[in-house]
C-alpha positions as CSV (number, residue, x, y, z in Angstrom):
1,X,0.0,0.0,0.0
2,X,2.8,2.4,0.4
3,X,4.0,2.3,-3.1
4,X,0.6,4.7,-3.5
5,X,1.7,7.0,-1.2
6,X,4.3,9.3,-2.3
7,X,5.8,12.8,0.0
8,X,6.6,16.2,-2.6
9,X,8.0,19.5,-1.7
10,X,6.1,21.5,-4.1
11,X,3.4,24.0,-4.9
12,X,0.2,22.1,-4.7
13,X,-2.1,24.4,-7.2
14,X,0.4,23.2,-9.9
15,X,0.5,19.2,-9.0
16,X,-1.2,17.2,-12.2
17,X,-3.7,15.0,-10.0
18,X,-7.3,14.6,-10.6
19,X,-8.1,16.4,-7.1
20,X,-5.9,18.5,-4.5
21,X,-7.3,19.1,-1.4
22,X,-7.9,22.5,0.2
23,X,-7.0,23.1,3.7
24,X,-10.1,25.9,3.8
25,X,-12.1,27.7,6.7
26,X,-15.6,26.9,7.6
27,X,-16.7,29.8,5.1
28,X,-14.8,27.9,2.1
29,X,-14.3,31.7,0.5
30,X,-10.8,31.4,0.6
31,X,-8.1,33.0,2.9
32,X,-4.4,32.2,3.5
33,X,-2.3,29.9,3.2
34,X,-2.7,26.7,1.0
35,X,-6.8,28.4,0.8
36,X,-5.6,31.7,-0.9
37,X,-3.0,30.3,-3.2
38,X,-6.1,27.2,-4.5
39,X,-7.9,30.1,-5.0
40,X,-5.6,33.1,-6.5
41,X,-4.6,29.9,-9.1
42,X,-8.2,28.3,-9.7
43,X,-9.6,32.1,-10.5
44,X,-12.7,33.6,-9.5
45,X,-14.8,30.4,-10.8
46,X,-13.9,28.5,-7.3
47,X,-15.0,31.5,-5.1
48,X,-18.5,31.9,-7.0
49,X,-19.0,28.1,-7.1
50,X,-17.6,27.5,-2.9
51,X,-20.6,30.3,-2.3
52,X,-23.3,27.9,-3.5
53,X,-21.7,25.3,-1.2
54,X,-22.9,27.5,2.3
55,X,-19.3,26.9,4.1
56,X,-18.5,23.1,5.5
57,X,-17.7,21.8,8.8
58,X,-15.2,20.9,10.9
59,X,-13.7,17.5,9.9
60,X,-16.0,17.3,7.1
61,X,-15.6,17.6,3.0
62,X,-17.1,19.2,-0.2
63,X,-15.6,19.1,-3.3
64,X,-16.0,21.5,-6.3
65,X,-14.2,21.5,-10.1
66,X,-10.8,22.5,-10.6
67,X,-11.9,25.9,-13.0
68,X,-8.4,27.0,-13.6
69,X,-5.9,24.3,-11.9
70,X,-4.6,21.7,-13.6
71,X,-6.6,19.1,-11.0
72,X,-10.1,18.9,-12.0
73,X,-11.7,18.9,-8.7
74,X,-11.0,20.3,-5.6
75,X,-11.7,18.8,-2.2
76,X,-12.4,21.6,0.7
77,X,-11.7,20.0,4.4
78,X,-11.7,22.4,7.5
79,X,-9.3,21.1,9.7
80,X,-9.2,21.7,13.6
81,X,-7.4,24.7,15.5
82,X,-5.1,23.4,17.9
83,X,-5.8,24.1,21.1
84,X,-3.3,21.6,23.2
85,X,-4.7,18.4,22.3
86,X,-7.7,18.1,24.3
87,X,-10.3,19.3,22.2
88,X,-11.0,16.4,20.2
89,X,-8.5,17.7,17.6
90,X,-7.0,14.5,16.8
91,X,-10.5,12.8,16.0
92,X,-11.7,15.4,13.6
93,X,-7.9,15.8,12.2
94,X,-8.8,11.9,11.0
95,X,-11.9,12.6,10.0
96,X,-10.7,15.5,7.5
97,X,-8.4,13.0,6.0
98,X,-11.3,10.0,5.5
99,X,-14.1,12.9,4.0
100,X,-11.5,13.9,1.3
101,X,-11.2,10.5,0.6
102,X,-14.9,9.7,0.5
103,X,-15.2,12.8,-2.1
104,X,-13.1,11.7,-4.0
105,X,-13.9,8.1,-4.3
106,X,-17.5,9.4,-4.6
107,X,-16.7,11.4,-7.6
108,X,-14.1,9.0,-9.9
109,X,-10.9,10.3,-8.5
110,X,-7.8,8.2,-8.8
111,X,-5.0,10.8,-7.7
112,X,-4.9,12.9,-4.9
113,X,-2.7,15.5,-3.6
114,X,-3.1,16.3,0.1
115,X,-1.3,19.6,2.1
116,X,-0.8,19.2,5.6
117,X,-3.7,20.0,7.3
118,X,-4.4,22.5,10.0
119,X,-0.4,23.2,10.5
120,X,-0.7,26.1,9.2
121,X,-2.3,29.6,10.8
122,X,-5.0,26.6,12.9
123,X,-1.3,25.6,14.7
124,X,-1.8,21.9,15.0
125,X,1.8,20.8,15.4
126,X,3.4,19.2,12.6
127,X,4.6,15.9,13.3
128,X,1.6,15.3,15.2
129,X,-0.5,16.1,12.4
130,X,1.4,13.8,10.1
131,X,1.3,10.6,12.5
132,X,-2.3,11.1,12.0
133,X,-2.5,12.4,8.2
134,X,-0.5,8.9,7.4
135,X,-2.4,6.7,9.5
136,X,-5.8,7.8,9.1
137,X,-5.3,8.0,4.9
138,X,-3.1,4.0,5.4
139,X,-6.2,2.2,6.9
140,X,-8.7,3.9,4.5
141,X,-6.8,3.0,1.6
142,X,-5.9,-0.7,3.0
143,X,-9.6,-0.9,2.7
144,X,-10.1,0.5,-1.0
145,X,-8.2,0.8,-4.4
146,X,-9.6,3.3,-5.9
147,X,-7.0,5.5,-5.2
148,X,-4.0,5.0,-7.2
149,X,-1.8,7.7,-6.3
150,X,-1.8,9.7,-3.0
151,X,0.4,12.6,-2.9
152,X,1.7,14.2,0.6
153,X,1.8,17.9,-0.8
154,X,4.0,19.4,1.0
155,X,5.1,23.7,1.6
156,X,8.5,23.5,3.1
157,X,11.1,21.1,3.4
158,X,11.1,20.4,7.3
159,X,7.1,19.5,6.8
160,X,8.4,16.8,3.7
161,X,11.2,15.3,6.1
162,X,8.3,14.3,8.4
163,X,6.3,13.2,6.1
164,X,9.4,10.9,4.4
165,X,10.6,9.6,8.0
166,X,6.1,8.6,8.5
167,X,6.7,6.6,5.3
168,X,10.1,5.0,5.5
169,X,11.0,7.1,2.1
């Protein structure tokens, strides 16, 4: 199962995947980080169609089309703020992961590119949220094969050395 999983240190608007997944807010009208740059690169199409969506919640998933990106869908997930662990973070952090992957076995997708969820501005600490990025997205895909190619998207290098040390890469 690991051969499908793969770590990059790249820009994830520009990965050639059928669907990337967006690391959004509840509102799902863009902001920063992985949201604003999916956005700024899928053009105004994603904003106007994300407004008929009515935001998404925590630990859940919608998925739009591509518009200008090279993927042709996007998958929105609102990840958890940290707030030290006790919040139920960890069980919604999961359940981000297994919604994306729902959406997109739900709408034909066979690659996937996925950034690291809620590291970002929502401060969940990285190599906690990679333990459970990899383990939550190994036992959903030791129980499907639809997807063929799963893609750890990755901003900076630290976040990629993580994710390769998770995987054995």
């Amino acid at each position: 199962m690991t051969h499908r999983l793969s770590v990059l240190h790249a820009d994830i608007t520009t990965l050639a995947v059928d669907a990337i997944v967006n690391a959004a807010d509840n509102a799902l009208l863009g902001g920063g980080g992985v949201d604003g740059a999916i956005h700024r690169a899928a053009g105004p199409g994603l904003l106007a169609e994300c407004r008929t969506l009515h935001g998404c919640d925590t630990g859940d998933a919608k998925i739009t089309g591509g518009h200008d990106l090279t993927a042709r869908y996007v998958i929105h997930t609102v990840g958890p703020v940290w707030q030290g662990g006790g919040a139920g973070e960890a069980a919604l952090l999961a359940r981000c992961y297994r919604r994306s992957l729902d959406r997109a076995r739900e709408n034909g997708v066979r690659s996937v590119a996925f950034p690291a969820i809620s590291t970002g501005v929502f401060g969940y600490p990285r190599p906690q949220a990679a333990e459970i990025a990899v383990a939550t997205v190994s036992a959903w895909l030791a129980g499907d094969d639809t997807i063929e190619k799963l893609i750890f998207c990755c901003f900076d290098n630290e976040t990629a050395d993580i994710y390769r040390a998770l995987l054995g890469a």
